[in-house]
C-alpha positions, 0 to 999 in steps of 0.5 A: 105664885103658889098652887094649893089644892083647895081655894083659901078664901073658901077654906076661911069660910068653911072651916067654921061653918063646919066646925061650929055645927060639929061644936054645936053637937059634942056633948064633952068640953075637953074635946070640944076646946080642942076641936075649936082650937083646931078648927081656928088655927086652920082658919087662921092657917088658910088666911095666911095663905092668903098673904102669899098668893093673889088675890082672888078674882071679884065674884057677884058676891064676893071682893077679896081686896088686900086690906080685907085680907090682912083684916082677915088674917088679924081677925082669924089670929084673935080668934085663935089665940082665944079659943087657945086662952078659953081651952084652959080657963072653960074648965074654971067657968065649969067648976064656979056653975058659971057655966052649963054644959049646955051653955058651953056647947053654945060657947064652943059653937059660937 
């Protein structure tokens, strides 16, 4: 169906891997709000990819099914349209000491 340079179902996995370690690590919430939100809208871009080309071939560890797929793309978009919703509201949590910076390091990586 459609070539694309790098393997989607790989992109889902890693995007927030990596991103959870860079999260883990920024001190300022701004750009982390942001760095999070990025992070999800390309995990949600890559498993929508998904939809469009075929399945991946069963592995030892992994079988990509076409219900795993669109509970994939369903997770992914929940998560991105919170982490859209909590970029605004975090700043609010800060300002009632619900919570730390530390605390929201955690949050942002999680």
């Amino acid at each position: 169906m459609i070539a694309l340079p790098a393997n989607p179902v790989v992109l889902v996995l890693l995007i927030p891997l990596v991103a959870a370690a860079v999260l883990a690590l920024l001190p300022s919430y701004r750009l982390g709000a942001r760095i999070n939100v990025l992070a999800c809208f390309l995990t949600f871009a890559s498993a929508s990819v998904m939809l469009l080309i075929e399945r991946p071939e069963p592995t030892r560890f992994l079988l990509v099914d076409d219900l795993n797929i669109v509970f994939i793309v369903l997770n992914t978009f929940v998560g991105f349209t919170t982490s859209v919703f909590s970029a605004s509201y975090i700043a609010h949590e800060l300002e009632t000491g619900r919570l730390t910076p530390l605390h929201l390091r955690f949050y942002h990586a999680m």
